[in-house]
Backbone as CSV, one residue per row, in Angstrom:
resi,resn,N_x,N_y,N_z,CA_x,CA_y,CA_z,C_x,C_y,C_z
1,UNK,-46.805,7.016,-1.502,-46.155,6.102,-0.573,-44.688,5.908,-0.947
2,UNK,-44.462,5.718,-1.713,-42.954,5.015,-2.761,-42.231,6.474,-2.576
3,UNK,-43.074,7.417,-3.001,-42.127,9.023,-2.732,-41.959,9.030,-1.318
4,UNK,-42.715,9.309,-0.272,-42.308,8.944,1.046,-41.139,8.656,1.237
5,UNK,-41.308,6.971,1.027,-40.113,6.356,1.118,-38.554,6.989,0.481
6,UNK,-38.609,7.612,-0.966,-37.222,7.843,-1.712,-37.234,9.397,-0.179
7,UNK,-37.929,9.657,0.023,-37.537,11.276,0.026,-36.913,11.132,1.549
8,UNK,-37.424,9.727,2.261,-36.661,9.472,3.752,-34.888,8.995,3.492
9,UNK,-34.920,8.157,2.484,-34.040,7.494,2.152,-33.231,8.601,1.718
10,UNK,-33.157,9.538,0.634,-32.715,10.805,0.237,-31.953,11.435,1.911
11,UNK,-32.957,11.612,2.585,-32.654,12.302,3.710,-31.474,11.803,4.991
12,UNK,-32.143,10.110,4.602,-31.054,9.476,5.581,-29.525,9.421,4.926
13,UNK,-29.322,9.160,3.998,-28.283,9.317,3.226,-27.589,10.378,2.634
14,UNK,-28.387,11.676,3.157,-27.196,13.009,3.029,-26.559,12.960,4.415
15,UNK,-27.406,12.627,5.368,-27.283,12.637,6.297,-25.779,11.960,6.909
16,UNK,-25.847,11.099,6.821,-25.195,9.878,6.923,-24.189,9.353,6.141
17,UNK,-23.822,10.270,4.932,-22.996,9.606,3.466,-21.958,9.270,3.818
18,UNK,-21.228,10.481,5.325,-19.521,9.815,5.681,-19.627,8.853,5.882
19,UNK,-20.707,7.673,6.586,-19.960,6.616,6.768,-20.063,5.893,5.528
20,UNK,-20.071,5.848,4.379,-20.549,5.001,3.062,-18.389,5.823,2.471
21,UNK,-18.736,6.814,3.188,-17.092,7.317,2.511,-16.421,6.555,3.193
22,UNK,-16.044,6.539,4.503,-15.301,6.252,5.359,-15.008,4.449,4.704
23,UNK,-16.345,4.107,4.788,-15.907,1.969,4.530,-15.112,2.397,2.924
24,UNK,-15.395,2.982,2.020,-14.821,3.217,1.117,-13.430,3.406,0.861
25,UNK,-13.096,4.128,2.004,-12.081,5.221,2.128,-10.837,3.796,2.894
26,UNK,-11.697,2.706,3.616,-10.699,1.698,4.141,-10.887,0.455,3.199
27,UNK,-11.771,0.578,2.093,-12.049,-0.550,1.499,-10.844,-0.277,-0.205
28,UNK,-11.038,1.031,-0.542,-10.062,0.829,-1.508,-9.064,1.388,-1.529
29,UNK,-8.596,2.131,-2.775,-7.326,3.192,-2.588,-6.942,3.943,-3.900
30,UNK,-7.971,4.044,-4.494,-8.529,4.993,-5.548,-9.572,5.635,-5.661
31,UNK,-9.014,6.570,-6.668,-11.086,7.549,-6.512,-11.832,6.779,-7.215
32,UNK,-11.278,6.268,-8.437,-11.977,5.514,-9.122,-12.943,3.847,-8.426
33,UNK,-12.036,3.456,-7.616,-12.765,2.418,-6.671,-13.459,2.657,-5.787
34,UNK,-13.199,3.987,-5.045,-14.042,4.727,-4.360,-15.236,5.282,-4.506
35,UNK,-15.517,5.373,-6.006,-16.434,5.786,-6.638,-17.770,4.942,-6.849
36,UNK,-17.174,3.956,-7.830,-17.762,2.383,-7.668,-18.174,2.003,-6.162
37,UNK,-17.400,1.867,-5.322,-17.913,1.121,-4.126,-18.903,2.050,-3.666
38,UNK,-19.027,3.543,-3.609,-20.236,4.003,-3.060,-21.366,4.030,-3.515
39,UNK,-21.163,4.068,-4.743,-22.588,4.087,-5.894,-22.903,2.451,-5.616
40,UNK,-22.241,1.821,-5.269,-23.044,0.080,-5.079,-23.354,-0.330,-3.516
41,UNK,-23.087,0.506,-2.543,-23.392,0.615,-0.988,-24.802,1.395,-1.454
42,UNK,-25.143,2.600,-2.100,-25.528,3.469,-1.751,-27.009,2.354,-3.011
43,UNK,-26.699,2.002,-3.882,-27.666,0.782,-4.145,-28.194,-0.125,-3.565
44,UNK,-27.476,-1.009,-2.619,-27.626,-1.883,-1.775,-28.537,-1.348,-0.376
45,UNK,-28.511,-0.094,0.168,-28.902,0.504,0.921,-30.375,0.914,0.309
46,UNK,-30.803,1.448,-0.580,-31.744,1.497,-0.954,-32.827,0.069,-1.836
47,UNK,-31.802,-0.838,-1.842,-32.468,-1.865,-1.720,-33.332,-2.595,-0.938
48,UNK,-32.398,-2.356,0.328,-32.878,-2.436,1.627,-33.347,-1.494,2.699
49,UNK,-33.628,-0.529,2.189,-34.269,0.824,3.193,-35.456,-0.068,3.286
50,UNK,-36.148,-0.215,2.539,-37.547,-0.951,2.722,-37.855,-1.966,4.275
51,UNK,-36.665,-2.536,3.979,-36.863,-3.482,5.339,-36.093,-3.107,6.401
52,UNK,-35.527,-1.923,6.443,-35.007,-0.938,7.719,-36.050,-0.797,8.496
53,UNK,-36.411,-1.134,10.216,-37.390,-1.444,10.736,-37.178,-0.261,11.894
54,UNK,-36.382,0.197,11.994,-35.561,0.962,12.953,-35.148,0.638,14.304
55,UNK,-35.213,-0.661,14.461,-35.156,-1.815,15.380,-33.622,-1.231,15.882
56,UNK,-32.459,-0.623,15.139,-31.428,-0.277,15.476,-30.887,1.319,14.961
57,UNK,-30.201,1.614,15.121,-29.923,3.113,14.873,-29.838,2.995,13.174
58,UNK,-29.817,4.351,12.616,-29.581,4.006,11.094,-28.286,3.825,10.837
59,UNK,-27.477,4.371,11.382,-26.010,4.416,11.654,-25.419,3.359,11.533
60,UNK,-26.048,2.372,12.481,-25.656,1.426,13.200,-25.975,0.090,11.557
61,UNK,-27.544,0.678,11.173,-27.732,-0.424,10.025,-26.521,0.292,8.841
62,UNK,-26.616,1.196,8.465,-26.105,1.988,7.357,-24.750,1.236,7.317
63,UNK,-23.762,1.319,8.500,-22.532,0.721,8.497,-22.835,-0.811,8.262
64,UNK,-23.436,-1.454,9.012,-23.745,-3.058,8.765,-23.633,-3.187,6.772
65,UNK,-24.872,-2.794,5.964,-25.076,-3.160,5.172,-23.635,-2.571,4.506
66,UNK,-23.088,-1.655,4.226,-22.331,-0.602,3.861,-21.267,-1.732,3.994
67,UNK,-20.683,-2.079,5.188,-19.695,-3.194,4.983,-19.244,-4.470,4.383
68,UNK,-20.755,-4.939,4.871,-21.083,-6.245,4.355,-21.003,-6.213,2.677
69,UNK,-21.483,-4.883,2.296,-21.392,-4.998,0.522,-19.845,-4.820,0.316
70,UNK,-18.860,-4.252,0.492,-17.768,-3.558,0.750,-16.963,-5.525,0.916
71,UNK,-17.046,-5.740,1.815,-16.345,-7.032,2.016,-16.724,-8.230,0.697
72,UNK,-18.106,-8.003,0.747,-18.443,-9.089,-0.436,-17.631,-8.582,-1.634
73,UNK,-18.234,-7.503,-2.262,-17.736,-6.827,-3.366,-16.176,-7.117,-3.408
74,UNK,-15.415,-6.856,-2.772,-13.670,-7.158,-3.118,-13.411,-8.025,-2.620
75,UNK,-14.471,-9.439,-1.761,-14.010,-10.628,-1.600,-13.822,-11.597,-3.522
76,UNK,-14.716,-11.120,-4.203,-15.510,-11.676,-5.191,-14.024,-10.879,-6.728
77,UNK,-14.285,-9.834,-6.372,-13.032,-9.027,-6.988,-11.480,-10.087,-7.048
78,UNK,-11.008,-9.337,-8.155,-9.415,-10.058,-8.486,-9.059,-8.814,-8.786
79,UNK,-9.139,-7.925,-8.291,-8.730,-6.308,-8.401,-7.353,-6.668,-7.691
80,UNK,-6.053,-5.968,-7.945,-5.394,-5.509,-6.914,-5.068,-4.305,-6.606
81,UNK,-5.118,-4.308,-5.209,-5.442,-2.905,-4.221,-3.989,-2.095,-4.548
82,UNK,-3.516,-1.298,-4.544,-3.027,-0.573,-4.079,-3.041,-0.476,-2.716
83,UNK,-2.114,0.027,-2.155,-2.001,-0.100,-0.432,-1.658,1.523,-0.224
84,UNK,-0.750,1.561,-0.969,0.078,3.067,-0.738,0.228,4.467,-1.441
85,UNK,-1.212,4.496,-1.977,-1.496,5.712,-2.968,-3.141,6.458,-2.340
86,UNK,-2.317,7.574,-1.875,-3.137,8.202,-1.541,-3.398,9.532,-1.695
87,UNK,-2.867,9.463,-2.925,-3.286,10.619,-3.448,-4.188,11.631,-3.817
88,UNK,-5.404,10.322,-4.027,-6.958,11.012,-4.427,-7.660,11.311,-3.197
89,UNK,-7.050,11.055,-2.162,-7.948,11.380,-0.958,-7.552,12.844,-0.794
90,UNK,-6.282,13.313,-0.808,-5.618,14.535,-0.244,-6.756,16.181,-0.572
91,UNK,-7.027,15.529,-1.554,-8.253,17.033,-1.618,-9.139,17.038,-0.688
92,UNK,-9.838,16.240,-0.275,-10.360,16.051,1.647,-10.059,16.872,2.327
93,UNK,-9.224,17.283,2.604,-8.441,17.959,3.278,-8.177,19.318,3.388
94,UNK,-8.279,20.163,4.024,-8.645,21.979,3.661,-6.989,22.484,4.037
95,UNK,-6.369,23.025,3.754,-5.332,24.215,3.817,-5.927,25.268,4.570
96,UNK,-5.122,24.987,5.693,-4.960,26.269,6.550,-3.705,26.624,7.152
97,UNK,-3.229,27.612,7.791,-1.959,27.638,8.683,-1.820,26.586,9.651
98,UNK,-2.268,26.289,10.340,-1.937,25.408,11.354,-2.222,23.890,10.911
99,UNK,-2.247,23.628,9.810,-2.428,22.650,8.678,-0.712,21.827,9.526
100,UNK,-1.112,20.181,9.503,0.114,19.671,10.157,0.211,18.245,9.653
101,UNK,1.448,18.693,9.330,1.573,18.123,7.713,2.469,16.565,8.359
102,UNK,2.981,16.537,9.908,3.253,15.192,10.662,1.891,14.916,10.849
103,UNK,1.276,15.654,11.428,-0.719,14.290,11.467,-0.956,13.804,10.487
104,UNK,-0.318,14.500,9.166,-1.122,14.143,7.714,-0.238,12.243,7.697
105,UNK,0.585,12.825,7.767,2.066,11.666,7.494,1.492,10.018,8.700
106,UNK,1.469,10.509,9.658,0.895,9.234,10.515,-0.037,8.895,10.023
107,UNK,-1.393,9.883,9.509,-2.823,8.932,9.215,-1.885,8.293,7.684
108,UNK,-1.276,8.679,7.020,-1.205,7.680,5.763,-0.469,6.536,6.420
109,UNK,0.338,6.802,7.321,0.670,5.449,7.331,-0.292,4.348,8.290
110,UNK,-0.857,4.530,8.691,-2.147,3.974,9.740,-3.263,3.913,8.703
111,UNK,-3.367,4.534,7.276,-4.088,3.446,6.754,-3.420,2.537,5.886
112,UNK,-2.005,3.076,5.542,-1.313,1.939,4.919,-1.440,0.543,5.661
113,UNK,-1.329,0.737,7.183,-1.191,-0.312,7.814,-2.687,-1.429,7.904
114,UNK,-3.961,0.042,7.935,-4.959,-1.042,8.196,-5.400,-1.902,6.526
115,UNK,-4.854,-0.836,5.262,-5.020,-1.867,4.211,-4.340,-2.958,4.197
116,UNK,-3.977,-3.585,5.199,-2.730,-4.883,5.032,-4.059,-5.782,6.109
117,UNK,-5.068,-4.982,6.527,-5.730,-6.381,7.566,-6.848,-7.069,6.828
118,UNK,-7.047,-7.431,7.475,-8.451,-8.380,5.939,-9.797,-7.874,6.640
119,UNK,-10.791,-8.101,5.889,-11.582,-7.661,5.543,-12.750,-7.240,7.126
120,UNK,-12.907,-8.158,7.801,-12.922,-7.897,8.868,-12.181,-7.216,10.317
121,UNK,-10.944,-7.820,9.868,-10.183,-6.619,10.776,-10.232,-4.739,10.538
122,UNK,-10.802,-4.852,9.283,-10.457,-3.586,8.581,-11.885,-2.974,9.488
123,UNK,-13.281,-3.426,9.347,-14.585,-3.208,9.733,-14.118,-2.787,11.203
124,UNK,-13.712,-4.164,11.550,-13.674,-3.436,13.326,-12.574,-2.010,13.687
125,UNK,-11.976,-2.295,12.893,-11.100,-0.479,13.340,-12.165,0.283,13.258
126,UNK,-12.512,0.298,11.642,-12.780,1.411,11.417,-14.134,1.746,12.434
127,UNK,-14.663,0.599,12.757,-16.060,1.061,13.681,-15.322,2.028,15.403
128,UNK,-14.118,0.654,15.884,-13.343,1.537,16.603,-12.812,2.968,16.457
129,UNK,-12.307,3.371,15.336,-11.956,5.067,15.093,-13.257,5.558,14.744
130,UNK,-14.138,5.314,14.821,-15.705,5.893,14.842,-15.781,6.197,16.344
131,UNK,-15.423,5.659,17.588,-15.636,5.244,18.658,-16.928,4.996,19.040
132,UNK,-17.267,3.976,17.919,-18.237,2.932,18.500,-18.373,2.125,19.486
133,UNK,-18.741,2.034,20.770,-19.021,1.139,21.771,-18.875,-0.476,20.986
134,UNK,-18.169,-1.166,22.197,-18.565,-2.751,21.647,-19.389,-3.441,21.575
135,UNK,-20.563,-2.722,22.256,-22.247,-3.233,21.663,-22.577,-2.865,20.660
136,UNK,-22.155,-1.379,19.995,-22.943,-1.060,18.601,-21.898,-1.982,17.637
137,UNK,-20.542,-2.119,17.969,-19.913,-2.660,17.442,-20.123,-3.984,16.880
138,UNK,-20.743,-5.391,18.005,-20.901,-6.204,18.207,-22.153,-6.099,17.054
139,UNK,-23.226,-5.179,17.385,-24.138,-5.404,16.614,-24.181,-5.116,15.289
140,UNK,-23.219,-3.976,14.860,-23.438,-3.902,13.371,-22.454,-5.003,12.935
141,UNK,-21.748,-5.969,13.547,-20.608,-7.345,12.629,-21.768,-8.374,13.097
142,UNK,-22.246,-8.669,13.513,-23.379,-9.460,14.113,-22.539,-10.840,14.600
143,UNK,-21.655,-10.047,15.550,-21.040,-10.862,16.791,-20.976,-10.845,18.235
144,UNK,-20.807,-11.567,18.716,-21.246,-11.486,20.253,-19.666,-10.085,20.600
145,UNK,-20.376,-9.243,22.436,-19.562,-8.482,22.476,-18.466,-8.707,22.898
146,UNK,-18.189,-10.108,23.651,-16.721,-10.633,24.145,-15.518,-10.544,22.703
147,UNK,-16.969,-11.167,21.574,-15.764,-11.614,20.343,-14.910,-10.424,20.178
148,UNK,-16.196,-9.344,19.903,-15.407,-7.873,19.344,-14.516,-7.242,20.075
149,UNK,-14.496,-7.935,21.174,-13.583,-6.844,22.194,-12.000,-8.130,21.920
150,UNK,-12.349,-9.447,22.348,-11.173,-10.474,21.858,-10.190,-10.173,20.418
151,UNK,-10.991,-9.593,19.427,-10.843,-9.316,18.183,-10.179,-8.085,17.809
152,UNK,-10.428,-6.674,18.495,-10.162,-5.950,18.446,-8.533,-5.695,19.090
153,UNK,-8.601,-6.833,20.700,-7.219,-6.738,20.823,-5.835,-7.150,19.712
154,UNK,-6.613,-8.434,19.167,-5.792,-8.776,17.996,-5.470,-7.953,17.007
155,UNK,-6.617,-7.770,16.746,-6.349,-6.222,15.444,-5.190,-4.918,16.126
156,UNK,-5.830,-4.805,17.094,-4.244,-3.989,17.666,-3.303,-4.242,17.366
157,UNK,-3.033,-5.376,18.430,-1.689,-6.102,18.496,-0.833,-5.784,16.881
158,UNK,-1.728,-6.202,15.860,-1.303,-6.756,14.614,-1.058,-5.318,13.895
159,UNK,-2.008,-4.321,14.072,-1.547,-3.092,13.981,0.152,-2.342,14.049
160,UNK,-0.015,-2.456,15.489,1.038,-2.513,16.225,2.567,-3.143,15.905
161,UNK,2.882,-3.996,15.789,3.424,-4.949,14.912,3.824,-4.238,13.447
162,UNK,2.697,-3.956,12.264,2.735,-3.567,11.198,3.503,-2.093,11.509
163,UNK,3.146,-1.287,12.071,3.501,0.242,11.984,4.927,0.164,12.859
164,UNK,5.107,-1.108,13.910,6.458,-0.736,14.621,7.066,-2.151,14.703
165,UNK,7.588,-2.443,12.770,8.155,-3.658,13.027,9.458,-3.947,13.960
C-alpha cells in the first residue's frame, strides 16, 4: 500500500517538478536557496500526497502547496534576497544560433521586477505566466475569482511602474 503510494507520488513529481522550479525560481535568487526551497516543497508535498483527494488537478494542488510553503518559508526567514543575480539560473538555458540574447535581457529584468512584489503578488504572476485561467488561479490562492482578477490588475499596474519608471 505505502509503495503504491511513494511510486504515484515519485511519478507525480517527475512529472510535474517545473512547477516546484518555477515557485523557486520566483521565490529566491540563488542555487543554493533554490536548492533548499525545493527539497522542502518537495517534503511538504509528500507530506501531503496522502490527503491529495484529486478533488482538483495535481497541478493545480502541487502549485497551491508549493507556494504556500515558499511564502511561509521566507515569510519566517531573515535571509536577504538578492534581487539581481542571476547567474545560477543561466545554465537553464541551451546555446543555439538563434539564441537571443535581447529575450534573455528582458526576462532578467521582469524577474528583477517581480522580486520587488511580495509574496503574493509574486504567486499570482507567476500562476498568470503559467496562463492559468482565473478560476484555477482563484483556486490554487484560495480566493474568490473577482479578487484574482482585481489583484492581478494591481500587480500589473505595479509591474509596469517598476520596469517603466
Amino acid at each position: 500500500m505505502k509503495g503504491d503510494l511513494e511510486k504515484k507520488f515519485i511519478e507525480q513529481l517527475k512529472e510535474n517538478q517545473n512547477i516546484i522550479h518555477k515557485v523557486c525560481r520566483i521565490y529566491t535568487s540563488d542555487e543554493d536557496s533554490h536548492k533548499d526551497l525545493f527539497q522542502e516543497i518537495t517534503i511538504q508535498l509528500w507530506h501531503a500526497f496522502p490527503k491529495f483527494r484529486g478533488e482538483s488537478k495535481f497541478t493545480t494542488w502541487a502549485y497551491r502547496v508549493s507556494l504556500n510553503t515558499a511564502i511561509s518559508l521566507y515569510r519566517k526567514s531573515t535571509r536577504n534576497i538578492q534581487t539581481n543575480s542571476f547567474d545560477a539560473n543561466q545554465h537553464h538555458y541551451l546555446e543555439s544560433l538563434d539564441y537571443n540574447y535581447e529575450q534573455e535581457e528582458q526576462l532578467k529584468l521582469l524577474y528583477q521586477a517581480i522580486h520587488q512584489l511580495n509574496d503574493i503578488e509574486k504567486a499570482l504572476i507567476l500562476l498568470y505566466l503559467e496562463e492559468k485561467d482565473y478560476g484555477e488561479i482563484s483556486e490554487t490562492l484560495g480566493i474568490s475569482e473577482v479578487n484574482a482578477r482585481v489583484k492581478m490588475n494591481r500587480v500589473k499596474s505595479k509591474l509596469k511602474k517598476i520596469l517603466n519608471p
